[in-house]
C-alpha positions in Angstrom: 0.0 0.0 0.0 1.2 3.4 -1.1 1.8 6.0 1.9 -1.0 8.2 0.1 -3.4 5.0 0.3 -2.2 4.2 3.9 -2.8 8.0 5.2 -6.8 8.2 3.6 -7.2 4.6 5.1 -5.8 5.7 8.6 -8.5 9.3 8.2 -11.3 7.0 6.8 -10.7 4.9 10.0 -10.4 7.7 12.2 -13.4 9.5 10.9 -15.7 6.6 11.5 -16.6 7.0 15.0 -19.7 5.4 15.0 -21.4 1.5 14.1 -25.0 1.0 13.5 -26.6 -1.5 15.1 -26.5 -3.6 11.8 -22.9 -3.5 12.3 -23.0 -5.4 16.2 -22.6 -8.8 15.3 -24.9 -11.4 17.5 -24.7 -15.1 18.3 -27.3 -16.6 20.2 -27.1 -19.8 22.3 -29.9 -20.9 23.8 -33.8 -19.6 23.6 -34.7 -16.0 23.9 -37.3 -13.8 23.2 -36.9 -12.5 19.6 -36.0 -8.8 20.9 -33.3 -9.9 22.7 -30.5 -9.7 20.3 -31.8 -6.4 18.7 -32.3 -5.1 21.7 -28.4 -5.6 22.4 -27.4 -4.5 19.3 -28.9 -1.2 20.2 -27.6 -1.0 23.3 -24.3 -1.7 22.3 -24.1 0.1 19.0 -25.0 3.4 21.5 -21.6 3.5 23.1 -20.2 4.8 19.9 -20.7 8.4 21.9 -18.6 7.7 25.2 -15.1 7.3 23.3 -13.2 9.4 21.0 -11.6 6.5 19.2 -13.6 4.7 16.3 -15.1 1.0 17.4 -13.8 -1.2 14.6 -15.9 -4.3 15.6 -18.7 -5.2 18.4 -19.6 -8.8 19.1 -21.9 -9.8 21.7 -22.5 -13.4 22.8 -26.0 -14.4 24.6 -25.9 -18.0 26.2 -29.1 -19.2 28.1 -28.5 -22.2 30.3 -30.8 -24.9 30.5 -31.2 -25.5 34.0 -34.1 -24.3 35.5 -32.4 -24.1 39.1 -30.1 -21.0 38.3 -30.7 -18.0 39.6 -29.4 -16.2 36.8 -29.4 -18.9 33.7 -28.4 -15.7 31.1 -24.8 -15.3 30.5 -23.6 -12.3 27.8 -20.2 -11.5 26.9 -19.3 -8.3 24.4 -15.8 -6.8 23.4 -15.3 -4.1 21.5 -12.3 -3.3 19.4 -11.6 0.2 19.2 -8.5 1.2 17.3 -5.1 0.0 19.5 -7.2 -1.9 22.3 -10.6 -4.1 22.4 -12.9 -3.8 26.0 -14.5 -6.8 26.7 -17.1 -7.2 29.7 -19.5 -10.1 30.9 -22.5 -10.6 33.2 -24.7 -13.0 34.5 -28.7 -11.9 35.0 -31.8 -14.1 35.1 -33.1 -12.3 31.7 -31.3 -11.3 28.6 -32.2 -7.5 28.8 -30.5 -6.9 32.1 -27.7 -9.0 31.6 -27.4 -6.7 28.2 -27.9 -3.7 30.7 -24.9 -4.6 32.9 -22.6 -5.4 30.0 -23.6 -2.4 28.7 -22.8 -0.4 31.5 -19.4 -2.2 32.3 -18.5 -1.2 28.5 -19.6 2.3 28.9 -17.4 2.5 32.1 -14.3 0.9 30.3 -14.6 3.7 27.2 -15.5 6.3 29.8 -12.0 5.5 31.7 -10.0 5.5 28.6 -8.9 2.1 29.2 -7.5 2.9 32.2 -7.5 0.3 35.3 
């Protein structure tokens, strides 16, 4: 790649601060209510506005365990890869929309302290 290419690649990048909700990829396991997954993609998809960098990539995972005896059956994971370091988060709820919440918030957090621990 030519330095000319390499620089509008590096603005393009740069310039892309937000991803649509289309763009949150979503893998189910387990049985949900059909607004479940949109419902994270949306929630996820809004954190574009707490971080200057540009998310490249947002994956979300939703697992339901079978048993019937856990408290809190619903398990989500989510990263984020934001140009030079990916945040990554996980909860455990007894419904998908507030273990999205929580994940959601734990992200937010992450992009709000810059990465910082």
């Amino acid at each position: 790649m030519t330095p000319e290419r390499r620089k509008k690649a590096e603005m393009s990048l740069n310039q892309r601060k937000t991803i649509s909700a289309e763009d949150v990829q979503v893998v189910e396991q387990g049985e949900f209510a059909e607004d479940v997954a949109e419902y994270a993609r949306e929630k996820i998809a809004a954190l574009t506005g707490y971080t200057s960098d540009p998310i490249v990539a947002a994956q979300v995972r939703l697992v339901r365990h079978p048993d019937p005896a856990m408290s809190e059956p619903v398990v989500v994971t989510a990263s984020l890869e934001l140009s030079g370091r990916t945040a990554h988060a996980h909860a455990a709820a007894s419904s998908g929309r507030i273990a999205v919440d929580a994940v959601a918030h734990r992200l937010r957090r992450q992009l709000i302290d810059g990465g910082r621990n």
